[in-house]
C-alpha positions in Angstrom: 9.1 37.0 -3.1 10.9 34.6 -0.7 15.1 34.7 -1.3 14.9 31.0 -1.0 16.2 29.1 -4.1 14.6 25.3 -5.4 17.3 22.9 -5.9 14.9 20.9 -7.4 12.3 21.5 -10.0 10.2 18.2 -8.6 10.3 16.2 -5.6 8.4 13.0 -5.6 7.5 11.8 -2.1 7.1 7.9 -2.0 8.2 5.4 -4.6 5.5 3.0 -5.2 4.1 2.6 -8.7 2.9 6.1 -9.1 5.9 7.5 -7.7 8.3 5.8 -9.6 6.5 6.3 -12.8 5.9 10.3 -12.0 9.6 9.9 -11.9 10.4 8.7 -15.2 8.0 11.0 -16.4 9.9 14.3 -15.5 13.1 12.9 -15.4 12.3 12.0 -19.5 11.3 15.9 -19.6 15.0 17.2 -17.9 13.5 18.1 -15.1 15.8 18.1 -12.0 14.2 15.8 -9.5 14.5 14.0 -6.0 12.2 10.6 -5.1 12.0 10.2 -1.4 10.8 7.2 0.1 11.4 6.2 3.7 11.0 2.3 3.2 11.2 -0.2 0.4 11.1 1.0 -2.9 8.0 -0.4 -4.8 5.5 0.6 -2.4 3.0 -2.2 -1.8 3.3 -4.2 -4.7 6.5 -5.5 -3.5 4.2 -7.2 -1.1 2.2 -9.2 -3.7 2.9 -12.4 -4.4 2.1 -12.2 -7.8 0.5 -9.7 -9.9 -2.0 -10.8 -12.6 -3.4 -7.9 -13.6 -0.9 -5.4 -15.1 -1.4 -5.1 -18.7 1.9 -6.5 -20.7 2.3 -9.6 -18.3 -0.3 -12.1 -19.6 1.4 -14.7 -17.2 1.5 -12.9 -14.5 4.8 -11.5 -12.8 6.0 -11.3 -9.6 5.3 -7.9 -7.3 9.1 -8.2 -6.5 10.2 -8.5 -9.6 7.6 -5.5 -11.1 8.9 -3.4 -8.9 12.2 -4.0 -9.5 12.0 -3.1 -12.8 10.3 0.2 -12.2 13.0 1.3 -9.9 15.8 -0.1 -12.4 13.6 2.6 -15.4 13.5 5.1 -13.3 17.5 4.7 -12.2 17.9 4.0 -16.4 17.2 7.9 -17.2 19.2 9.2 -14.3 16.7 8.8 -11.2 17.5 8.3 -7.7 15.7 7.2 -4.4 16.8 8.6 -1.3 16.2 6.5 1.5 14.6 9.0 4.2 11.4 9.3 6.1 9.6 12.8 5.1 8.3 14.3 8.7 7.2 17.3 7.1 5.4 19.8 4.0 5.9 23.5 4.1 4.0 24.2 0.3 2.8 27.7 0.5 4.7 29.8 -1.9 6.3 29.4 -4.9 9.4 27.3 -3.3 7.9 24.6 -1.3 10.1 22.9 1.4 10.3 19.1 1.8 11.5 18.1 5.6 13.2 14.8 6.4 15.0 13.9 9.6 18.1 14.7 7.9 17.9 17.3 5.3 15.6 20.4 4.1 15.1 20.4 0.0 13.2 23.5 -1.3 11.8 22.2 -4.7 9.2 24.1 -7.0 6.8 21.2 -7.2 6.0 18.4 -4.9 4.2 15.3 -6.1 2.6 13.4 -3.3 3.0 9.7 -3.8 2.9 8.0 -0.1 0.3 5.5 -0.4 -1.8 4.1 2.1 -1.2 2.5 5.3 -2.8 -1.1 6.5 -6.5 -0.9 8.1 -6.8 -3.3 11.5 -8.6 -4.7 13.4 -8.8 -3.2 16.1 -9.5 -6.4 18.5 -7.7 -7.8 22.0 -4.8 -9.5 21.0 -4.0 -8.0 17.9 -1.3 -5.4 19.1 -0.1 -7.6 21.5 0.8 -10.6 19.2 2.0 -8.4 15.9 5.5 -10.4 15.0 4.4 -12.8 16.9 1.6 -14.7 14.9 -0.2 -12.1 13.9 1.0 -10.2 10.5 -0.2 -7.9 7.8 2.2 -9.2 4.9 1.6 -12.9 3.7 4.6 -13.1 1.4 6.8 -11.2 4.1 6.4 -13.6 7.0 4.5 -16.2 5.8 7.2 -19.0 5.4 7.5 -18.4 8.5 4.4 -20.5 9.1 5.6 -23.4 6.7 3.8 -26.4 7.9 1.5 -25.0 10.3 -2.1 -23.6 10.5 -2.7 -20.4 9.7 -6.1 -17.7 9.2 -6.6 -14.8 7.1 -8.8 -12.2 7.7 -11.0 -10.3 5.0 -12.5 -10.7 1.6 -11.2 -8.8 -0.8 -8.4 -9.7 -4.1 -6.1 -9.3 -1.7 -7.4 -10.9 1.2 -7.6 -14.2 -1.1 -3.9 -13.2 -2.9 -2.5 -13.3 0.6 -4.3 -17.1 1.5 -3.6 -18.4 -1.9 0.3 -17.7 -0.8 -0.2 -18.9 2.5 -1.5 -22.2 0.9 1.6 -23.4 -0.9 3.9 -23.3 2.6 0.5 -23.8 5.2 -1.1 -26.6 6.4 -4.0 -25.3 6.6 -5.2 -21.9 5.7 -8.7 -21.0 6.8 -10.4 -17.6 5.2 -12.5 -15.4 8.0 -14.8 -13.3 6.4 -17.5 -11.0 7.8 -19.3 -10.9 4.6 -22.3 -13.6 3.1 -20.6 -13.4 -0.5 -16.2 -12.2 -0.7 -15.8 -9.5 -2.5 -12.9 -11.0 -4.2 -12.5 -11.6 -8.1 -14.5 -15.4 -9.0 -10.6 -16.6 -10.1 -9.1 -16.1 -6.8 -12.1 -17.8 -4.8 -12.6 -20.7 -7.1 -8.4 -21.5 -7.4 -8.3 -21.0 -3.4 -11.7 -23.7 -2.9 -9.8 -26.2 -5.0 -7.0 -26.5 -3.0 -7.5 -29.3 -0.1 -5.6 -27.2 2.2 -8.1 -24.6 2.6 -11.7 -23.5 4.4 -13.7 -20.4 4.4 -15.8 -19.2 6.8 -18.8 -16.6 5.9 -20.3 -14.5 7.6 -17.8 -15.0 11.0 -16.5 -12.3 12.7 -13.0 -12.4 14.8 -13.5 -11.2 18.1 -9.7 -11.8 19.8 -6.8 -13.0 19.4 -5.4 -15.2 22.0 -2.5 -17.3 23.4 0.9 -17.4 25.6 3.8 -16.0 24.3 2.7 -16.7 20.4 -0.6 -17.0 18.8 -2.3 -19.8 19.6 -6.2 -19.3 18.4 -8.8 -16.8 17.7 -11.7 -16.3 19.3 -14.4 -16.5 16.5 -18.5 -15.8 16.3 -20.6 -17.1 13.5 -23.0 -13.8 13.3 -26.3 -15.8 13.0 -25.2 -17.3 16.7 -25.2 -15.5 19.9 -22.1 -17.2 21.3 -18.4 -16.9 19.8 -16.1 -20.2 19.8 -12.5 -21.0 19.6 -10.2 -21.8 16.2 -6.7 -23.1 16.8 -4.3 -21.3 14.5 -0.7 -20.3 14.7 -0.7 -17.5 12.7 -3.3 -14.4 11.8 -2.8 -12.4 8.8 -5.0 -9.0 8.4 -6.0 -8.5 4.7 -8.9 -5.8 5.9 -7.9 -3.0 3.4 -5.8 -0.1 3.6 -6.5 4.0 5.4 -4.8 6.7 4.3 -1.5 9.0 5.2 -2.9 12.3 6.4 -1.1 13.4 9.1 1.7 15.2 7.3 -0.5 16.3 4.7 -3.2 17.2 7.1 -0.8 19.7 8.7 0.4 21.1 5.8 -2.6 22.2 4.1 -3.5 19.8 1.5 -7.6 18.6 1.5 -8.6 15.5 1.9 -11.9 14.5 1.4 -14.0 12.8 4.7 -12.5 9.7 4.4 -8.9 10.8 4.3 -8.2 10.5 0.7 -6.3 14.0 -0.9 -8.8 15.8 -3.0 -7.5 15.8 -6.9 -8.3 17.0 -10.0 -8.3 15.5 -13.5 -4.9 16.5 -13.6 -4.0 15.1 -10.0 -3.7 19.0 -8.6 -4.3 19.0 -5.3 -6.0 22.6 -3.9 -2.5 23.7 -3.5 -0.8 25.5 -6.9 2.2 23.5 -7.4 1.2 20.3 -5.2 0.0 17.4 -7.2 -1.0 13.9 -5.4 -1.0 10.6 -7.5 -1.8 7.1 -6.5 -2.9 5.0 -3.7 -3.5 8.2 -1.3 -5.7 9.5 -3.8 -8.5 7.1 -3.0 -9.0 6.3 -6.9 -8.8 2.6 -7.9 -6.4 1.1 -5.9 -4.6 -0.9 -8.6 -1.5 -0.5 -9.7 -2.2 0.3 -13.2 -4.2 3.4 -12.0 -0.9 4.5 -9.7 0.5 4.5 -12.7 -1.9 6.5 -15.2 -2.6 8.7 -12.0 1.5 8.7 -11.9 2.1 9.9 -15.0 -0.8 12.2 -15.2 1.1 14.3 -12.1 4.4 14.7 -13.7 3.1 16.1 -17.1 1.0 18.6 -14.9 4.0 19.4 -12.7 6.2 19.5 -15.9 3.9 22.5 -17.4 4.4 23.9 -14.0 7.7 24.2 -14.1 8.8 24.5 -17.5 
């Protein structure tokens, strides 16, 4: 039996939907708990310009503003986020040790909540012009590009979320998709056609990304023609999807499956007793309404844990 003492009963790592709501869960319970998150609060909802599919919000409500409630719940019943980057997992034993670049907390329970991280493109260009034209986060830079002409890559919801956005503040926002038919929900690709600011292009692949100092076209190949052509633009957001975070828990022990995505149970217990993982890293849905069942579901099994 290790001499080392928890000082917390839970520590939540990441505070996106499934975080912050595995926080009020065992917060509700009295259980003494730490959220650690080493960016924003919210996770990546903050980044969406509006969300209209959370149940309770029949108007739709603002990913800001959503997840600016969840934190001010989770604050309501005595939670805190601390603002530092987690480096590393030591979660063999019965006291598990949380790392960050400035503290060690030994906890009892960890709940992995660290989301996902943006999938690119992998294309000339594309490292090379990031903050300068080319972005992953349309509601982050994109008035930025008021007035000017802008593409989005992909064809997913989110892919069509981000050029809907871009077409309020764009001139004109042209949609690059690889695939025939989007994947995207029929609403999003029928209110982005009827705009008059807007194009989409099927079935085109981006090869590069080109200019001087700032983006000033793509290079761009219908893939029923041999030969690729150019498409003036000023800026290039990447709506390709997401990958997940496995480095630190990789190293630590924790499976993942072959695509990266931690291995759960009904109960979101990972293959480590005491380790629970709940949300976007998970691999499970993707939506912020099953961060949050997936959320709660980790702090009830944590709280029998502990308690």
């Amino acid at each position: 039996m290790s001499n080392v003492t928890a000082d917390y009963d839970v520590i939540i790592v990441g505070a996106g939907p499934a975080g912050l709501t595995a926080g009020i869960y065992v917060l509700r319970r009295g259980l003494k708990t730490l959220v650690l998150e080493g960016k924003l609060p919210g996770g990546r909802i903050v980044e969406a310009h509006l969300v209209e599919n959370y149940p309770g919000f029949p108007d739709a409500i603002g990913g800001y503003v959503l997840a600016t409630k969840m934190v001010a719940q989770l604050e309501k019943v005595g939670g805190m986020i601390v603002n530092e980057e987690v480096v590393s997992l030591s979660l063999k034993g019965e006291i598990k040790t949380v790392l960050t670049r400035k503290e060690r907390y030994p906890t009892k329970s960890v709940i992995l909540a660290i989301g996902v991280q943006r999938r690119h493109l992998r294309i000339p260009g594309e490292k090379e012009f990031l903050g300068k034209g080319v972005s992953y986060c349309a509601t982050c830079d994109g008035p930025l590009f008021r007035g000017r002409s802008v593409v989005v890559v992909g064809s997913g919801d989110e892919a069509l979320e981000e050029a809907l956005f871009l077409s309020d503040v764009a001139s004109k926002v042209i949609l690059v998709s690889n695939d025939v038919k989007l994947n995207a929900a029929e609403s999003l690709i029928k209110r982005f056609e009827e705009k008059d600011n807007t194009q989409i292009l099927r079935h085109h692949q981006i090869e590069a990304i080109e200019g001087q100092q700032l983006v000033e076209s793509i290079r761009v190949r219908d893939l029923t023609q041999p030969e690729s052509g150019k498409l003036m633009c000023t800026g290039v957001f990447v709506a390709v999807g997401y990958v997940p975070i496995t480095e630190i828990v990789g190293t630590a022990g924790v499976e993942v499956d072959h695509r990266g995505w931690i291995r759960v149970d009904r109960e979101q217990r990972t293959n480590i007793d005491g380790v629970f993982a709940a949300g976007d890293c998970t691999g499970r849905g993707m939506q912020v309404a099953t961060a949050v069942g997936e959320g709660a579901m980790a702090a009830l099994s944590a709280s029998r844990l502990v308690k």
